[in-house]
C-alpha positions as a Markdown table, in Angstrom:
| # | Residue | x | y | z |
|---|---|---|---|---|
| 1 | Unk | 78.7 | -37.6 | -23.7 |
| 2 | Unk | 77.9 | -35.3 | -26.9 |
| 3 | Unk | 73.9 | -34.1 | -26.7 |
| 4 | Unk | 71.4 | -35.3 | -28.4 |
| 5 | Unk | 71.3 | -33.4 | -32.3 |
| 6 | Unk | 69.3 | -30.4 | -32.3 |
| 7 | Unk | 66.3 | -31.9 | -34.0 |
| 8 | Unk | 65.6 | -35.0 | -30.9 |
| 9 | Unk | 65.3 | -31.8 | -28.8 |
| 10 | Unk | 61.5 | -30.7 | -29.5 |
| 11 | Unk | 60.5 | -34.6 | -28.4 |
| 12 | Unk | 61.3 | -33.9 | -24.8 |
| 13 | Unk | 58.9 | -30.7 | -24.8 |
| 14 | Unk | 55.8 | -32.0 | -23.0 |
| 15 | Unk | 54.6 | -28.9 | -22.1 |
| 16 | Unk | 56.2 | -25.6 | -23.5 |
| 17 | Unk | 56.9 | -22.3 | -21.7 |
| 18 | Unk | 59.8 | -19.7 | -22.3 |
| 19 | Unk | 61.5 | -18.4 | -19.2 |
| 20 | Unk | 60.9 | -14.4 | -17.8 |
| 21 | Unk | 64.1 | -12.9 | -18.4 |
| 22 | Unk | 62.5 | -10.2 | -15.5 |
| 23 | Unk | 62.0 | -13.1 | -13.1 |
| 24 | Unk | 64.8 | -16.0 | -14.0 |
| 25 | Unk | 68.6 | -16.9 | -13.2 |
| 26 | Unk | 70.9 | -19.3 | -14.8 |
| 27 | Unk | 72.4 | -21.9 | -12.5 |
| 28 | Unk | 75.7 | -23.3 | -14.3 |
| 29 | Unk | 76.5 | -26.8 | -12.5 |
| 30 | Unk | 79.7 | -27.8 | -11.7 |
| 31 | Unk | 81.7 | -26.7 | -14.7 |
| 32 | Unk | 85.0 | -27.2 | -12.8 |
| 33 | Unk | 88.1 | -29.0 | -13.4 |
| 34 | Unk | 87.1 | -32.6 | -12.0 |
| 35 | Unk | 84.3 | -33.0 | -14.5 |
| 36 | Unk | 86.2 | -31.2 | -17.4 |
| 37 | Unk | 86.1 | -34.6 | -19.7 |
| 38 | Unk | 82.7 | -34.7 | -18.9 |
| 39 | Unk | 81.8 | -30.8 | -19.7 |
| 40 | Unk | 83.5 | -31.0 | -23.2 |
| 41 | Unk | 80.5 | -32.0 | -25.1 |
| 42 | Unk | 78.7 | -29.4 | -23.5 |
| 43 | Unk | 80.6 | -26.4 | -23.2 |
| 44 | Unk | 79.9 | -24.4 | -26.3 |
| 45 | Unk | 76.3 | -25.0 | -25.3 |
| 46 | Unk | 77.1 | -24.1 | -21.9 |
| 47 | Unk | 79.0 | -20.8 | -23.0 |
| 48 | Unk | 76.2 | -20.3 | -25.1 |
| 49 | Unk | 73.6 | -19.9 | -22.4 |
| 50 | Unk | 75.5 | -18.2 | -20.4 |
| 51 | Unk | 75.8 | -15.6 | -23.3 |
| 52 | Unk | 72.2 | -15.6 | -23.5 |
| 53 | Unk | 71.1 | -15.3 | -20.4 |
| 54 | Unk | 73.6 | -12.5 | -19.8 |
| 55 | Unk | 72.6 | -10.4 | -23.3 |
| 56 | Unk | 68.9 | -11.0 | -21.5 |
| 57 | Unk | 70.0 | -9.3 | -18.2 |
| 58 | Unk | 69.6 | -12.9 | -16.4 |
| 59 | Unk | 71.4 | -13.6 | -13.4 |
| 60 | Unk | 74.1 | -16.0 | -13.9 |
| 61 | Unk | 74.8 | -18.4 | -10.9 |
| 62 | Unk | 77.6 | -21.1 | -10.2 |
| 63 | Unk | 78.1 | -23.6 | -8.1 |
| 64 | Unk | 81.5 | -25.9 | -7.4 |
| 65 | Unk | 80.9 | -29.4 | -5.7 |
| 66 | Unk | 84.1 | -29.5 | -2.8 |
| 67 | Unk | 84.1 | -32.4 | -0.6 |
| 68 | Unk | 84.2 | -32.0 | 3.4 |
| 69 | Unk | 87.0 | -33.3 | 5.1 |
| 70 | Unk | 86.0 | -35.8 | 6.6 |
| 71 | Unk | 83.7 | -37.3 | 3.8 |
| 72 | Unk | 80.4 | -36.9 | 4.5 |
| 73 | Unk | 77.8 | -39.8 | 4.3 |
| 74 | Unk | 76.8 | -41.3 | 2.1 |
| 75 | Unk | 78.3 | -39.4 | -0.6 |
| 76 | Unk | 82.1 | -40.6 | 0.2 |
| 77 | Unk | 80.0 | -44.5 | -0.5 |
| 78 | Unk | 79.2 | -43.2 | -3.7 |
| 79 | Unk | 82.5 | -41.4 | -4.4 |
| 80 | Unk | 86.1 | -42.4 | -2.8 |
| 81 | Unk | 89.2 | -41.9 | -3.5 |
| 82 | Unk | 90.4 | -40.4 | -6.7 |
| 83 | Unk | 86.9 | -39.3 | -7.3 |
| 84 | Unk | 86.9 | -36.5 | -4.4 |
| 85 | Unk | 87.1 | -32.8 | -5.4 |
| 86 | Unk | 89.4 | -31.3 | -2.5 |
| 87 | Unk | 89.1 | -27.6 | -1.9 |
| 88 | Unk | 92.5 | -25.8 | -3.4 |
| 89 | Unk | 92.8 | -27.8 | -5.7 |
| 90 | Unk | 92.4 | -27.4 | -9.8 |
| 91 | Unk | 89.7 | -30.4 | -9.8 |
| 92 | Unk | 87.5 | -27.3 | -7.7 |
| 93 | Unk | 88.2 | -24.3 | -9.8 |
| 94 | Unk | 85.7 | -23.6 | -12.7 |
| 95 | Unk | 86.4 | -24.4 | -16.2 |
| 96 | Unk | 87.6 | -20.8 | -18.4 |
| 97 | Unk | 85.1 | -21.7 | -20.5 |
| 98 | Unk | 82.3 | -21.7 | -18.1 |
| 99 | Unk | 81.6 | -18.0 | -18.9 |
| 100 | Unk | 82.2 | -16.7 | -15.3 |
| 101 | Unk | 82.1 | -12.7 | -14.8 |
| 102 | Unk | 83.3 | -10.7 | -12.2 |
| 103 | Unk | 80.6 | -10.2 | -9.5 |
| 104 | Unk | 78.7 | -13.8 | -10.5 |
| 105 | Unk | 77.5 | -15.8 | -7.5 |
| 106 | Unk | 79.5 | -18.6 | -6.6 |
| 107 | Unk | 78.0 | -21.4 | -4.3 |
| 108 | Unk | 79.7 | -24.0 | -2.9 |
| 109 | Unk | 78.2 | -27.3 | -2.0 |
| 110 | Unk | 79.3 | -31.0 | -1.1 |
| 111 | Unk | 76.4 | -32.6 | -2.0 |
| 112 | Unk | 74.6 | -33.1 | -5.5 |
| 113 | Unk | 71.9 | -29.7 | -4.6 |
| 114 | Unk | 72.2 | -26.5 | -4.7 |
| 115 | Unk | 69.7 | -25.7 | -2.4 |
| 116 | Unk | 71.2 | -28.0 | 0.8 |
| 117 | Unk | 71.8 | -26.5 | 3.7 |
| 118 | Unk | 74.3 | -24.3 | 4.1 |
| 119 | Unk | 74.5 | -23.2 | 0.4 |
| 120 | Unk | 72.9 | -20.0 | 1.2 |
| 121 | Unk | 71.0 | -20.7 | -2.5 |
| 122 | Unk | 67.5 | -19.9 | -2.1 |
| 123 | Unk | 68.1 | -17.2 | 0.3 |
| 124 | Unk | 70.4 | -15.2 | -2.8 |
| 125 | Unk | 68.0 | -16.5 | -5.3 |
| 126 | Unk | 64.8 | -14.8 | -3.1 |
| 127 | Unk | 66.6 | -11.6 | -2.2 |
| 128 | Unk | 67.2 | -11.0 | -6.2 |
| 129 | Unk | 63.8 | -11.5 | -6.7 |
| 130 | Unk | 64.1 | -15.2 | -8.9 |
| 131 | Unk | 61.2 | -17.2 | -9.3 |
| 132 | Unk | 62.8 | -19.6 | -12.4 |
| 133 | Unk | 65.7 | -21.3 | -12.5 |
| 134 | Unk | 67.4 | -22.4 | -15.4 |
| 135 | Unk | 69.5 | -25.1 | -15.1 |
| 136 | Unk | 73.0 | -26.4 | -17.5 |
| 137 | Unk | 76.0 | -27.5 | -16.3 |
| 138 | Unk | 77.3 | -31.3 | -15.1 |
| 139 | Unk | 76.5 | -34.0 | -14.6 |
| 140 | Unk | 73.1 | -34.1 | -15.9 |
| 141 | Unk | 71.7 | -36.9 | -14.0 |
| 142 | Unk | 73.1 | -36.2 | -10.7 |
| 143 | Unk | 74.0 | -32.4 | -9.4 |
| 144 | Unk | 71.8 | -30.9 | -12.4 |
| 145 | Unk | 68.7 | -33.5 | -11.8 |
| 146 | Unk | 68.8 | -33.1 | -7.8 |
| 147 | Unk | 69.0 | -29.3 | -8.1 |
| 148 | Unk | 66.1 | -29.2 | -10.6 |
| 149 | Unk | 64.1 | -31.3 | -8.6 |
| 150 | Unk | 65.1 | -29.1 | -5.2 |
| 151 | Unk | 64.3 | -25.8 | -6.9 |
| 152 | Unk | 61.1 | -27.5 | -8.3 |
| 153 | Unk | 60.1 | -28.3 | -4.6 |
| 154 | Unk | 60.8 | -24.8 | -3.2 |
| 155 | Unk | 58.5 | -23.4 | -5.5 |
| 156 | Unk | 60.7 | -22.1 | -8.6 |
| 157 | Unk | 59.7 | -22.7 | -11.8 |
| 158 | Unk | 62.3 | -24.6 | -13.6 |
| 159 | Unk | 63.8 | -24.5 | -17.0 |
| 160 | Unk | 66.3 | -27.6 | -17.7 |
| 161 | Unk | 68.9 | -27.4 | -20.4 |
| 162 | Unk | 69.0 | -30.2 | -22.7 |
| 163 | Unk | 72.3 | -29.6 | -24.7 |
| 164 | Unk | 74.3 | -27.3 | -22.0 |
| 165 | Unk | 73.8 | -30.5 | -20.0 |
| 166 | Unk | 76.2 | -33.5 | -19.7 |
| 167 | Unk | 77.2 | -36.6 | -18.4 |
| 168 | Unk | 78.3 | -40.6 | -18.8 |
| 169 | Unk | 76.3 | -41.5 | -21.2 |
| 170 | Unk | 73.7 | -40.9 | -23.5 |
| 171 | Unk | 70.7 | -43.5 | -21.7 |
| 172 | Unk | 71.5 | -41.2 | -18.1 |
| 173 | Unk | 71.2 | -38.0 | -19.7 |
| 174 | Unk | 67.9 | -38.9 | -21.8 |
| 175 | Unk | 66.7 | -40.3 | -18.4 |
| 176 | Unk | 66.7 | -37.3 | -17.2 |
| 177 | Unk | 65.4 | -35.4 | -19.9 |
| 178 | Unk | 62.5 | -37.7 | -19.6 |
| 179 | Unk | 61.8 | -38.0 | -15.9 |
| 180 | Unk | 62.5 | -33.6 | -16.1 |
| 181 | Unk | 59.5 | -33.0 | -18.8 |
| 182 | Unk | 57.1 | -35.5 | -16.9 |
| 183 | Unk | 56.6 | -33.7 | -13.7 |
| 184 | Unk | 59.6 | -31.0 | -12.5 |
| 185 | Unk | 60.5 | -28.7 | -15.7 |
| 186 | Unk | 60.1 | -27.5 | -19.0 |
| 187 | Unk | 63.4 | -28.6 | -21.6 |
| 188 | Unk | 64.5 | -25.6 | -22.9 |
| 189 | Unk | 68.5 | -25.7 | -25.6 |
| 190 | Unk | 69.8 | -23.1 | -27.4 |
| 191 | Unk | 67.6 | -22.2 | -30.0 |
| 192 | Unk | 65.0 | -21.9 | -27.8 |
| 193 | Unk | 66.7 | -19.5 | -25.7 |
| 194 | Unk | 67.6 | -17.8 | -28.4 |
| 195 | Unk | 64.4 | -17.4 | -30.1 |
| 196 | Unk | 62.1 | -16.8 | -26.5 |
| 197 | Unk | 65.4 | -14.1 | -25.6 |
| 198 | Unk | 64.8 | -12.2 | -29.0 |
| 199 | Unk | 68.2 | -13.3 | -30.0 |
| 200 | Unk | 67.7 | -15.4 | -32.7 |
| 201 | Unk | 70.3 | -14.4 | -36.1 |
């Protein structure tokens, strides 16, 4: 699902704050193989942040979704079948385009957040001295939405993507746009980034 045009961003911005390049990292969700139809929309945006937040001296953090063997409850209700990401395989790896640098964190989960247990998230996060998250990646409305709302809960601040963000359709991602700017984070795209980074042509 292509993002909303540039111009429909600025109507999601309830409130409006520009990260702390000294106090933020960039969590890129699940840019991998399995949801690469998905991503497609997204990716220059994607490789766009991740540019950003790199020329800002921002962390940049990924995460690949594998599934347990067995399936875990009540994911695998959710998900079965042809829709598991098995570990090994190319559905896990991240996308080339994703941006990834030698010595980026790489989490791996089996559930839509980040932060569950066993990710070992907000433990890196704290030790590097984050605060903010920013958040892009796939799919907006599930892994990106549950680990906005996690990192919201555990006391970051949180910065959500709206065009380095993607998923099924247009009506899920502006759901999420909608329920993010009510009450968990401020929307942040590229031209923003690029302006509140110094970046801007």
């Amino acid at each position: 699902m292509p993002p909303p045009a540039s111009s429909t961003y600025t109507r999601y911005e309830t409130r409006r704050r520009d990260p702390n390049p000294r106090a933020a990292a960039l969590l890129v969700i699940d840019v991998q193989g399995r949801f690469a139809s998905l991503a497609a929309p997204a990716m220059p945006a994607i490789a766009t942040t991740v540019a950003l937040c790199r020329g800002a001296g921002i962390p940049v953090v990924y995460t690949r979704h594998v599934d347990p063997v067995p399936p875990s409850r009540p994911l695998a209700e959710w998900w079965a079948g042809d829709d598991r990401i098995a570990a090994g395989t190319p559905a896990a790896e991240l996308l080339p385009g994703a941006g990834r640098a030698a010595g980026d964190l790489v989490v791996e989960k089996s559930t839509y957040s980040a932060f569950a247990a066993g990710t070992g998230l907000q433990e890196a996060l704290r030790g590097m001295g984050v605060e903010e998250v920013i958040v892009c990646g796939v799919m907006t409305n599930l892994c990106c939405e549950t680990t906005a709302r996690d990192a919201f809960v555990r006391g970051f601040r949180v910065f959500f993507s709206a065009d380095a963000t993607a998923t099924a359709s247009p009506d899920l991602h502006e759901a999420t746009l909608v329920n993010m700017a009510y009450g968990f984070a401020y929307i942040v795209y590229c031209e923003r980034l690029e302006a509140a980074f110094g970046q801007g042509k």
